[in-house]
PDB file of N, CA, C, O and CB in Angstrom:
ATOM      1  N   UNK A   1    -152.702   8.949  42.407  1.00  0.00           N
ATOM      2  CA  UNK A   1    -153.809   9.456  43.172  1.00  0.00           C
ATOM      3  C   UNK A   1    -153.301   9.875  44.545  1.00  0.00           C
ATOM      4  O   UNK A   1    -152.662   9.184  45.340  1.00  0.00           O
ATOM      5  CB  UNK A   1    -154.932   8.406  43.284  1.00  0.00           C
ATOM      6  N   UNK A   2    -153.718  11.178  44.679  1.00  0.00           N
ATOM      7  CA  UNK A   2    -152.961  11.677  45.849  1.00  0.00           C
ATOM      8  C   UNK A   2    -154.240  11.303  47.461  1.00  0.00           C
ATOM      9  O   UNK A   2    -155.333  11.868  47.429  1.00  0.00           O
ATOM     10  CB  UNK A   2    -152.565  13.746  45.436  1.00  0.00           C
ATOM     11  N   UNK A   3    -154.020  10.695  48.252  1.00  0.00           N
ATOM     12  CA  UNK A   3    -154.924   9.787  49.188  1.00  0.00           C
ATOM     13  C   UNK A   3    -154.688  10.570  50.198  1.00  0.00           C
ATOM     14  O   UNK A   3    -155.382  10.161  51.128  1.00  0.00           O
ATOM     15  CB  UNK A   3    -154.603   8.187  49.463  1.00  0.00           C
ATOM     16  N   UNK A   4    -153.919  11.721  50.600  1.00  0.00           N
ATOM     17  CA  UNK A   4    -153.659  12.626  51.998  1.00  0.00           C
ATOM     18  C   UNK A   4    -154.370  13.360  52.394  1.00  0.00           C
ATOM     19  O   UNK A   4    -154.735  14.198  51.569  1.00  0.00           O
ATOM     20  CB  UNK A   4    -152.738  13.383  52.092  1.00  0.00           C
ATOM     21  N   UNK A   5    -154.898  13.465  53.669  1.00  0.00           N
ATOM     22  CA  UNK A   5    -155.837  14.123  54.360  1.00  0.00           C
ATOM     23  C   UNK A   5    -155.377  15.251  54.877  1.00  0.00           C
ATOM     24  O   UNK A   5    -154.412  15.245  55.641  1.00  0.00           O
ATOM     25  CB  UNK A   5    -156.364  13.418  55.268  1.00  0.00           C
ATOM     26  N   UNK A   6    -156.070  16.461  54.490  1.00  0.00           N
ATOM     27  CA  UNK A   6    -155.805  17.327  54.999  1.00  0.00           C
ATOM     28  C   UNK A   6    -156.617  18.405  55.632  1.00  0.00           C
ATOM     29  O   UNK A   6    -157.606  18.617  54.930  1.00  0.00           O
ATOM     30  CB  UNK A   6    -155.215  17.574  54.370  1.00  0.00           C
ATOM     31  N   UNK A   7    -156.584  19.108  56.604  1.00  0.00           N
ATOM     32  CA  UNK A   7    -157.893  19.760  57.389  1.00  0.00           C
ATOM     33  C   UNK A   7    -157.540  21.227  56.862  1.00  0.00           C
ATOM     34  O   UNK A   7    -158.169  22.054  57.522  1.00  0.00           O
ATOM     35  CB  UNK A   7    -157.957  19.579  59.373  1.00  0.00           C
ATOM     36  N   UNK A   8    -156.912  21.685  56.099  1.00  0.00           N
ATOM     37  CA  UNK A   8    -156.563  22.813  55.325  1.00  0.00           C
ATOM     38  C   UNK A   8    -158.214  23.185  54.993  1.00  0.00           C
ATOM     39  O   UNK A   8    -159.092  22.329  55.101  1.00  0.00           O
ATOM     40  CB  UNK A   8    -155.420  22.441  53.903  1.00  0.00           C
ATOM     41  N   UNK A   9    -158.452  24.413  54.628  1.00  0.00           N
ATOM     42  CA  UNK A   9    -159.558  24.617  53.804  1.00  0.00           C
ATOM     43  C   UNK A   9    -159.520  24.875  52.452  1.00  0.00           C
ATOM     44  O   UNK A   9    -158.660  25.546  51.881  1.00  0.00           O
ATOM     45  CB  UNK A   9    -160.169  25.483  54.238  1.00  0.00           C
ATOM     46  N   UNK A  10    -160.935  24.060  51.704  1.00  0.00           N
ATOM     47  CA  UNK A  10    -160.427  24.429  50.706  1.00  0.00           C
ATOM     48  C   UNK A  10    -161.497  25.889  49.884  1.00  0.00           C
ATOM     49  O   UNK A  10    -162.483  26.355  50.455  1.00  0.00           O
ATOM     50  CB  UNK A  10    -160.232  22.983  49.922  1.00  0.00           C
ATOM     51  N   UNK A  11    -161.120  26.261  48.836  1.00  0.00           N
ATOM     52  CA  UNK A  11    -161.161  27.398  48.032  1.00  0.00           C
ATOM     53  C   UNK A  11    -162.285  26.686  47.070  1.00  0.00           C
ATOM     54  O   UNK A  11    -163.448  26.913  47.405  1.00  0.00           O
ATOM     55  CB  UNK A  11    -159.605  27.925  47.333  1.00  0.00           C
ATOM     56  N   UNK A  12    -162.109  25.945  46.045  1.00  0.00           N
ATOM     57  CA  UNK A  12    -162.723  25.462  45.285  1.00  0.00           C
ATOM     58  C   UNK A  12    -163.069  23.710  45.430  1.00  0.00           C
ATOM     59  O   UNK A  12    -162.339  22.888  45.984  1.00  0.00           O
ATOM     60  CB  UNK A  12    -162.068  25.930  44.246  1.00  0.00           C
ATOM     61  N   UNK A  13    -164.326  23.454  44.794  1.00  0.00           N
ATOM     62  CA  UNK A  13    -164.482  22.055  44.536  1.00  0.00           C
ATOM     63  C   UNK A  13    -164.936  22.118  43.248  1.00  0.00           C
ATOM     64  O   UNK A  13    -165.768  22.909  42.803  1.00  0.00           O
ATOM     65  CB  UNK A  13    -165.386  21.276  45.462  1.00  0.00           C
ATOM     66  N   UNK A  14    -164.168  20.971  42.484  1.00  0.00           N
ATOM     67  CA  UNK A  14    -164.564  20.785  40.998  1.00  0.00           C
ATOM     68  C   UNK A  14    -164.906  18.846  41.161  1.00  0.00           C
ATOM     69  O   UNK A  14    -164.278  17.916  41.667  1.00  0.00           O
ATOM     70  CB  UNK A  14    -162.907  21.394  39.655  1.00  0.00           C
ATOM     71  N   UNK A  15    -166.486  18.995  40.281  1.00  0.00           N
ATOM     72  CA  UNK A  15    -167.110  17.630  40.320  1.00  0.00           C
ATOM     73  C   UNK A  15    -167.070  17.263  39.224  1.00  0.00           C
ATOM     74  O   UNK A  15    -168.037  17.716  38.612  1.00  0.00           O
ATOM     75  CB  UNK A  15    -168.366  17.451  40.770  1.00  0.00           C
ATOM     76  N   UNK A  16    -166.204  16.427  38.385  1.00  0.00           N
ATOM     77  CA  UNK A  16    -166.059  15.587  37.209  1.00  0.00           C
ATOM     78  C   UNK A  16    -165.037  16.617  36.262  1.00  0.00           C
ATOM     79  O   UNK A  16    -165.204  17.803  35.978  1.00  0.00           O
ATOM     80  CB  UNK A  16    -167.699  15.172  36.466  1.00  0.00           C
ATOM     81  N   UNK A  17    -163.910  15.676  35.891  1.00  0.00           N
ATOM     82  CA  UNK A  17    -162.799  15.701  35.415  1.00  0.00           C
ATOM     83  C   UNK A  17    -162.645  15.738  33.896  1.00  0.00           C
ATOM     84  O   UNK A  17    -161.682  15.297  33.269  1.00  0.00           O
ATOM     85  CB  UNK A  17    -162.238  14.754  35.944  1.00  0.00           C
ATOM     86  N   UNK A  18    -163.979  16.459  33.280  1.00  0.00           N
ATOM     87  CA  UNK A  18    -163.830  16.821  32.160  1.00  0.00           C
ATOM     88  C   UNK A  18    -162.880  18.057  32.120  1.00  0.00           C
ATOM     89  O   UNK A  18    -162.582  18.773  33.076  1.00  0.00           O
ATOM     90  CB  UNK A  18    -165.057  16.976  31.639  1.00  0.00           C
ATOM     91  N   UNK A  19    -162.527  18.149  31.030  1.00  0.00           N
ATOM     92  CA  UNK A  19    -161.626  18.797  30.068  1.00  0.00           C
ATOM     93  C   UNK A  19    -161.489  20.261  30.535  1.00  0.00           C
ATOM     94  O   UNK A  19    -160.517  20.983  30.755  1.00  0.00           O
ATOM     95  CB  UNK A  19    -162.184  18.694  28.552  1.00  0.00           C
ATOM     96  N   UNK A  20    -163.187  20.476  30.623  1.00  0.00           N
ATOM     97  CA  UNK A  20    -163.658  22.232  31.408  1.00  0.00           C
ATOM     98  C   UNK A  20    -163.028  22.363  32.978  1.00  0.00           C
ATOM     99  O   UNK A  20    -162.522  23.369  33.475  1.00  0.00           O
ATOM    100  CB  UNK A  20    -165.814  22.441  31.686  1.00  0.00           C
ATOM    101  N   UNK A  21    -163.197  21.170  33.540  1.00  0.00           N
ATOM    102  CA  UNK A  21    -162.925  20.905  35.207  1.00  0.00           C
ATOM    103  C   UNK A  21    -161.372  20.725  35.690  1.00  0.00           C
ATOM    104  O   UNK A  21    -160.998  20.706  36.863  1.00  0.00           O
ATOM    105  CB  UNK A  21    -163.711  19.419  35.682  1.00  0.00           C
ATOM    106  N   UNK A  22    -160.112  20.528  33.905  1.00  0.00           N
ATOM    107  CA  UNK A  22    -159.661  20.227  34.354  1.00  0.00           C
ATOM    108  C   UNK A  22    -158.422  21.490  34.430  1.00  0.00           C
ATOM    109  O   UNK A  22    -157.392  21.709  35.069  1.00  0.00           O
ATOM    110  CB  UNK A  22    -159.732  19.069  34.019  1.00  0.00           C
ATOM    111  N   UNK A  23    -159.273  22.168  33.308  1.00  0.00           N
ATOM    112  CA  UNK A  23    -158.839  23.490  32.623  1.00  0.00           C
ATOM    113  C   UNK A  23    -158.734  24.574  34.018  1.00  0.00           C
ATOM    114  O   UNK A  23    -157.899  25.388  34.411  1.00  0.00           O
ATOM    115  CB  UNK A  23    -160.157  24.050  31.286  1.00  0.00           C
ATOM    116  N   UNK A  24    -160.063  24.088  34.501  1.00  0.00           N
ATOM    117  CA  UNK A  24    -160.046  25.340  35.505  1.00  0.00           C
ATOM    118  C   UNK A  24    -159.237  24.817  37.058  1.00  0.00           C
ATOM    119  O   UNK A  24    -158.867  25.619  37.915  1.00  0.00           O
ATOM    120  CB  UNK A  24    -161.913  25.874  35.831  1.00  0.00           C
ATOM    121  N   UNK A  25    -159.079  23.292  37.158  1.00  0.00           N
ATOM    122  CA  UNK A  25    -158.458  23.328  38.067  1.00  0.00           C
ATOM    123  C   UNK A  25    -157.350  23.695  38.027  1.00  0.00           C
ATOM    124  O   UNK A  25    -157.057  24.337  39.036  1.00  0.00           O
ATOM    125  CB  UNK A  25    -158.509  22.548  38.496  1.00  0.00           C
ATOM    126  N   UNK A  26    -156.196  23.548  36.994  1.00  0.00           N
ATOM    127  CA  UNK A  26    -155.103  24.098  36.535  1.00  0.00           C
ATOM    128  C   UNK A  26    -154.801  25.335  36.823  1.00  0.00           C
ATOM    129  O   UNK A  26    -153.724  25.683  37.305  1.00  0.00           O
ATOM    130  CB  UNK A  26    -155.067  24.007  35.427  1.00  0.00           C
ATOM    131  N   UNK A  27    -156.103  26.366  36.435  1.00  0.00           N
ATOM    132  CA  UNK A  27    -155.849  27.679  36.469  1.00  0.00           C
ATOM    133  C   UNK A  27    -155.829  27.847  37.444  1.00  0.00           C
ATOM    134  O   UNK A  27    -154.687  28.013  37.873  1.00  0.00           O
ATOM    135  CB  UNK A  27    -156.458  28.478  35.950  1.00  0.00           C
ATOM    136  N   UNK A  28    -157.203  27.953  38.717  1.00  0.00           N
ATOM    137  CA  UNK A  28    -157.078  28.130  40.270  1.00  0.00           C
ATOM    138  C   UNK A  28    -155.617  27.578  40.970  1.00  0.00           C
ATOM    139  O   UNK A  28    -155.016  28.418  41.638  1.00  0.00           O
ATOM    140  CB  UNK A  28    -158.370  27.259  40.965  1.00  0.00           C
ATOM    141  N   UNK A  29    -155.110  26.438  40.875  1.00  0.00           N
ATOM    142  CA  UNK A  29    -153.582  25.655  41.346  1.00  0.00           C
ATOM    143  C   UNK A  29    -152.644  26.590  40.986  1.00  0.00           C
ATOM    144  O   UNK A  29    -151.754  27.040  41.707  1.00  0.00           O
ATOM    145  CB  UNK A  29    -153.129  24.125  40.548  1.00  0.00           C
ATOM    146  N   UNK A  30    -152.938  26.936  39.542  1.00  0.00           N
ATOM    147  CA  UNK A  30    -151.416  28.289  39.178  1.00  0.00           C
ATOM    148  C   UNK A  30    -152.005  29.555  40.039  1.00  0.00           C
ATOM    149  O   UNK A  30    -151.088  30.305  40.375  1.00  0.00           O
ATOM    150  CB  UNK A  30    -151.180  29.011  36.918  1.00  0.00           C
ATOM    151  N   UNK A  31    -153.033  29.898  40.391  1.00  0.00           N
ATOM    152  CA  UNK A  31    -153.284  30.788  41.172  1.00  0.00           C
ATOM    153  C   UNK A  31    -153.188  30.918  42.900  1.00  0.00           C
ATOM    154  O   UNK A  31    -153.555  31.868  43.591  1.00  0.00           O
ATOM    155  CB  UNK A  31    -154.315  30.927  40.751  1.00  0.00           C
ATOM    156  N   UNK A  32    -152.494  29.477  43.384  1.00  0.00           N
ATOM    157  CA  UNK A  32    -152.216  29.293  44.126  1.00  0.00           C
ATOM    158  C   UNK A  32    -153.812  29.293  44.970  1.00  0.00           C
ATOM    159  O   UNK A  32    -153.761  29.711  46.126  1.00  0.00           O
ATOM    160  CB  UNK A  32    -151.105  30.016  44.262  1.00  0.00           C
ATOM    161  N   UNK A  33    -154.600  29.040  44.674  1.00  0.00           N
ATOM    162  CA  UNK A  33    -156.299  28.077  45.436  1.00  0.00           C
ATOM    163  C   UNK A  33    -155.576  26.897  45.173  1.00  0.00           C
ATOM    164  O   UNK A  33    -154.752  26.446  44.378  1.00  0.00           O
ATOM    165  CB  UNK A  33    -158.327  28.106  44.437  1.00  0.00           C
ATOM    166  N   UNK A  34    -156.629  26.395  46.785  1.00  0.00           N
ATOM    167  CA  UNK A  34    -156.737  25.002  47.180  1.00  0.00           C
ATOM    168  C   UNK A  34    -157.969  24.256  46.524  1.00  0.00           C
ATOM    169  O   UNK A  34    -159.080  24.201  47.052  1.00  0.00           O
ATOM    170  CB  UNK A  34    -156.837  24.938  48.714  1.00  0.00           C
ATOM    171  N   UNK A  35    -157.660  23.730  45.395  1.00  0.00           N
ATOM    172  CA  UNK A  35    -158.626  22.977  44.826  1.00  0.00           C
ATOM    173  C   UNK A  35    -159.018  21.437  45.062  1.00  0.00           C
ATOM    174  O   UNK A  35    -158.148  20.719  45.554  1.00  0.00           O
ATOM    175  CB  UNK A  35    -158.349  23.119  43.680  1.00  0.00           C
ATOM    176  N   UNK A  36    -160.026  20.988  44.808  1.00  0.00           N
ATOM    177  CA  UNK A  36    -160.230  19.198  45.077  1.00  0.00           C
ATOM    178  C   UNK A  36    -160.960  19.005  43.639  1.00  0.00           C
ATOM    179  O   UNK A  36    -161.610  19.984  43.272  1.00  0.00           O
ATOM    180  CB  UNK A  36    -161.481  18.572  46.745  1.00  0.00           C
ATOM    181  N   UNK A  37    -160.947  18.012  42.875  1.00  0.00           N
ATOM    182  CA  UNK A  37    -160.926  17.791  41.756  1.00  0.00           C
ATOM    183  C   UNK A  37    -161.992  16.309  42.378  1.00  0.00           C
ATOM    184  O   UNK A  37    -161.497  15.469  43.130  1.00  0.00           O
ATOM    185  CB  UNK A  37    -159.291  17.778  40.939  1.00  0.00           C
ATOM    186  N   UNK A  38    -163.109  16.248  42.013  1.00  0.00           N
ATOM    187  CA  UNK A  38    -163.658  14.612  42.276  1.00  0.00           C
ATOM    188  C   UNK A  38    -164.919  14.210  40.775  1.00  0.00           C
ATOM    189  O   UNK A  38    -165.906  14.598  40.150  1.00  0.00           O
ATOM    190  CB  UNK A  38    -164.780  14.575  44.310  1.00  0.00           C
ATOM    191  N   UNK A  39    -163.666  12.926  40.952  1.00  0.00           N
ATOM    192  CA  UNK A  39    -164.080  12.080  39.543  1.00  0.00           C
ATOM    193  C   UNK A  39    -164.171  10.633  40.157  1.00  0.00           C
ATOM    194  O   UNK A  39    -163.823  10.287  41.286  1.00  0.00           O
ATOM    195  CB  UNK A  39    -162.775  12.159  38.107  1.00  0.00           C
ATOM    196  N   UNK A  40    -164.950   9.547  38.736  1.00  0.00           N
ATOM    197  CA  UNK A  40    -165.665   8.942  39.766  1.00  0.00           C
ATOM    198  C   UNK A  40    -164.121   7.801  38.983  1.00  0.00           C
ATOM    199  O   UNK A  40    -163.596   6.853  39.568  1.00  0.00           O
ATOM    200  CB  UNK A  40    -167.868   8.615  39.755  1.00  0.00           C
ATOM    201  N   UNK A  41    -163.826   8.218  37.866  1.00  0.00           N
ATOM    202  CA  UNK A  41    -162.849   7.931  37.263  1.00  0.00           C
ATOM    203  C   UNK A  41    -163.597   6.348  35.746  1.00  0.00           C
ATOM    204  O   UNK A  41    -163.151   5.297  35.288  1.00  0.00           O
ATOM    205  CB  UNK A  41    -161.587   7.498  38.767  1.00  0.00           C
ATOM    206  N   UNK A  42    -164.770   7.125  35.593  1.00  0.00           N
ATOM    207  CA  UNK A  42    -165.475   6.211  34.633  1.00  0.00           C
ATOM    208  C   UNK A  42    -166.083   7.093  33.295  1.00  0.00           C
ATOM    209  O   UNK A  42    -167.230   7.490  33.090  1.00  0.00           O
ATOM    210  CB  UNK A  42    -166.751   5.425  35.496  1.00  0.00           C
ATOM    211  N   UNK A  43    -165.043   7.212  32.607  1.00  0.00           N
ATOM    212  CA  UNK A  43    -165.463   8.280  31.630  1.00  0.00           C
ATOM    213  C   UNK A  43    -166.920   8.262  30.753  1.00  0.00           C
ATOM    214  O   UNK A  43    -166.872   7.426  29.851  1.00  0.00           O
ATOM    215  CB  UNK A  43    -164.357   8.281  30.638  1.00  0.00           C
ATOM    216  N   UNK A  44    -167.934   8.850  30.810  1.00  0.00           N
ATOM    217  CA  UNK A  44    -169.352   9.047  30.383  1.00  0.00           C
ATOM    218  C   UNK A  44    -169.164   8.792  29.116  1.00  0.00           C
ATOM    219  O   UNK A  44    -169.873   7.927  28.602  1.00  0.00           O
ATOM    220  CB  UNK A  44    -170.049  10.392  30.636  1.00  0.00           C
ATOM    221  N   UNK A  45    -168.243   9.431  28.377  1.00  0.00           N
ATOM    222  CA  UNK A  45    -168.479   9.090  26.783  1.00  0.00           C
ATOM    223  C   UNK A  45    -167.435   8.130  26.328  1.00  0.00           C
ATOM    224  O   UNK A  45    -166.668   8.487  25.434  1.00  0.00           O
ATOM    225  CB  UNK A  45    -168.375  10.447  25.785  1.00  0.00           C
ATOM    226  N   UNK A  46    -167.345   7.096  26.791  1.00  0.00           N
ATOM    227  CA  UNK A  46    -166.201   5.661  26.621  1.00  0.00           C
ATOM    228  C   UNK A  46    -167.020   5.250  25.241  1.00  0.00           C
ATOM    229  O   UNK A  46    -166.442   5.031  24.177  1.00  0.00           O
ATOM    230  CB  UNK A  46    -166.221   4.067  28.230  1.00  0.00           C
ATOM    231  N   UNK A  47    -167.842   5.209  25.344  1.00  0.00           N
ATOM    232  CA  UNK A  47    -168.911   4.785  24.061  1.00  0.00           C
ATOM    233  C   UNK A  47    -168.784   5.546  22.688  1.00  0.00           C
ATOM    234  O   UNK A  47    -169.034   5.095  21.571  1.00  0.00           O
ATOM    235  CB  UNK A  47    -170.495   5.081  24.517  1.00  0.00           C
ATOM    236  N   UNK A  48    -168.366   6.729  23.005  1.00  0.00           N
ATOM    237  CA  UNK A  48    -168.935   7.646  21.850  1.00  0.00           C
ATOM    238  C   UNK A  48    -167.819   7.266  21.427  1.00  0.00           C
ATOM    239  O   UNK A  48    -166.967   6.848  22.212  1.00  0.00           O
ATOM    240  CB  UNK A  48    -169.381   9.265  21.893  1.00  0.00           C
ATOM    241  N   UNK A  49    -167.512   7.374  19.477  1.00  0.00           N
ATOM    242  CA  UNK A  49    -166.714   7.016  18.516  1.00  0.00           C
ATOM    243  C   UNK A  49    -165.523   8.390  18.386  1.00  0.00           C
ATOM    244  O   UNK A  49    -164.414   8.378  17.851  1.00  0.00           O
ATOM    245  CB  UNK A  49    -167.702   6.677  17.155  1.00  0.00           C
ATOM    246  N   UNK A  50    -165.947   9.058  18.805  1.00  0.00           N
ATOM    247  CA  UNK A  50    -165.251  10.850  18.493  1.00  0.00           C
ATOM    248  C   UNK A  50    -165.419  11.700  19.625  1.00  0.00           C
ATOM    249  O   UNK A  50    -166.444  11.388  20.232  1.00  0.00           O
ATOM    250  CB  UNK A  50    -166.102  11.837  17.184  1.00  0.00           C
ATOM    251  N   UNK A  51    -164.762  12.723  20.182  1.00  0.00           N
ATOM    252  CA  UNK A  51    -165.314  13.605  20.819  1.00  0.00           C
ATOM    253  C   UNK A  51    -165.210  15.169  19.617  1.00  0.00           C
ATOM    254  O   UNK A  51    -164.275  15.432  18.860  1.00  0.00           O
ATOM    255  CB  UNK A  51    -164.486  13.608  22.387  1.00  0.00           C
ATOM    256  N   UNK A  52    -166.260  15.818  19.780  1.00  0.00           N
ATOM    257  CA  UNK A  52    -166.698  16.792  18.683  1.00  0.00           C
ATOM    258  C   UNK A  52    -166.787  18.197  19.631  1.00  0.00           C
ATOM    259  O   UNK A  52    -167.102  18.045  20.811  1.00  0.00           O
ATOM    260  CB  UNK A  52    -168.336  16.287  17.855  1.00  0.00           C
ATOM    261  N   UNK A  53    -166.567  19.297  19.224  1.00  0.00           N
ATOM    262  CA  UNK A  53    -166.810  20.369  19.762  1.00  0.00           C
ATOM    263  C   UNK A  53    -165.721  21.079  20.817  1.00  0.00           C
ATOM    264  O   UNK A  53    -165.923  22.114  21.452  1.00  0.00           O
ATOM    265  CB  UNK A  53    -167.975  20.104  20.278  1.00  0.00           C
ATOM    266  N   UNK A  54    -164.387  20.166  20.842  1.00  0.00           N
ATOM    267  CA  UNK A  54    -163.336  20.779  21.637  1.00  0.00           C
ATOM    268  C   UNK A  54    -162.319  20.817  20.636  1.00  0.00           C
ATOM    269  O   UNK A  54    -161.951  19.758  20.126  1.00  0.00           O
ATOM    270  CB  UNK A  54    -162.913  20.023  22.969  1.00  0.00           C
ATOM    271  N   UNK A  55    -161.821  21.907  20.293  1.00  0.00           N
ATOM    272  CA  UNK A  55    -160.944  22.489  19.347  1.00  0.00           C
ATOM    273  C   UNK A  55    -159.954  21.628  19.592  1.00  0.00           C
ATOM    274  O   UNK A  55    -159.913  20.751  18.729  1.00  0.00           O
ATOM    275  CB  UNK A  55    -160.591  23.956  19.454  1.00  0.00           C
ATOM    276  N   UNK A  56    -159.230  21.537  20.328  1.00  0.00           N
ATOM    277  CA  UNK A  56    -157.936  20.613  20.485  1.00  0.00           C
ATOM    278  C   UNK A  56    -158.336  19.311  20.462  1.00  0.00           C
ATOM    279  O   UNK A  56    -157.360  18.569  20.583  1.00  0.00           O
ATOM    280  CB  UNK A  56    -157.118  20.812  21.784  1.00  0.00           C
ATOM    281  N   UNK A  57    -159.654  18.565  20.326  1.00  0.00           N
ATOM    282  CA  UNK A  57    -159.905  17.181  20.331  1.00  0.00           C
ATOM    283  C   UNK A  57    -161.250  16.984  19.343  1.00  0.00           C
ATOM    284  O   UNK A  57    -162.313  16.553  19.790  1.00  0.00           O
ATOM    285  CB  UNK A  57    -160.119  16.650  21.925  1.00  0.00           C
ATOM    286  N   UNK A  58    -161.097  17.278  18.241  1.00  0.00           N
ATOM    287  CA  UNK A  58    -162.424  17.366  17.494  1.00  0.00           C
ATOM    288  C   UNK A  58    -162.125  16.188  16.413  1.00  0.00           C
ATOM    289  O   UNK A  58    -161.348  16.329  15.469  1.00  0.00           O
ATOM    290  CB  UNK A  58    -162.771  19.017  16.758  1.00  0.00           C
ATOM    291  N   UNK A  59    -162.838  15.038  16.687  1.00  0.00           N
ATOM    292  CA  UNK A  59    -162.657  14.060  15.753  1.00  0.00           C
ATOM    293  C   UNK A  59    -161.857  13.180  16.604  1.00  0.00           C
ATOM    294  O   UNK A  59    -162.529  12.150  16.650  1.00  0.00           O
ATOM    295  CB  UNK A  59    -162.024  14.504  14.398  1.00  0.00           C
ATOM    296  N   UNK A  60    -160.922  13.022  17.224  1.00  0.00           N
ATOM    297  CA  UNK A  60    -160.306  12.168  18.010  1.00  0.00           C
ATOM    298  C   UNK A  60    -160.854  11.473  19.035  1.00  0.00           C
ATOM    299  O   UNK A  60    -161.700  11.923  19.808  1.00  0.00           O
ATOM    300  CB  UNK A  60    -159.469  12.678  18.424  1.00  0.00           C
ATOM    301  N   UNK A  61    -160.277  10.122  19.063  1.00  0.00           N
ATOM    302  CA  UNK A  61    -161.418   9.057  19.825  1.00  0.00           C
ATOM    303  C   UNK A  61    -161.623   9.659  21.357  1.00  0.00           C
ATOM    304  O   UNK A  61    -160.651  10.360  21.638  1.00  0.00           O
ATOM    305  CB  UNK A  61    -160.738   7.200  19.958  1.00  0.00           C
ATOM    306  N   UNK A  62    -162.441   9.608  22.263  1.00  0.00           N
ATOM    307  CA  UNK A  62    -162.174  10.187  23.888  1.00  0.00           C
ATOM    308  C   UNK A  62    -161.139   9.564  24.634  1.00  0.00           C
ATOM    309  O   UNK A  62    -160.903   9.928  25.786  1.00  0.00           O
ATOM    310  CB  UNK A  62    -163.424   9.988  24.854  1.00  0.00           C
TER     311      UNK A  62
END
């Protein structure tokens, strides 16, 4: 966990570290944007048996 303060501005804010949030922070970072990524770090579907509907994770536990 990167904890450094910085008064830089930023470009983007992404709120929760799903899969979609994490996809796009990736992309903006290779695009050289200043992104902030905030998760609360308590995954919502810890419960669910499968995650369904993401091609690369369909059937596999979360």
């Amino acid at each position: 966990m990167n904890t450094q303060i910085s008064t830089d501005p930023l470009d983007v804010i992404i709120v929760g570290a799903v899969p979609t949030g994490l996809s796009a922070a990736l992309l903006l970072g290779r695009s050289h944007k200043q992104v902030l990524v905030i998760d609360s770090g308590k995954p919502r579907n810890a419960v669910s048996h499968a995650a369904n509907g993401f091609f690369f994770r369909d059937g596999i536990a979360p």
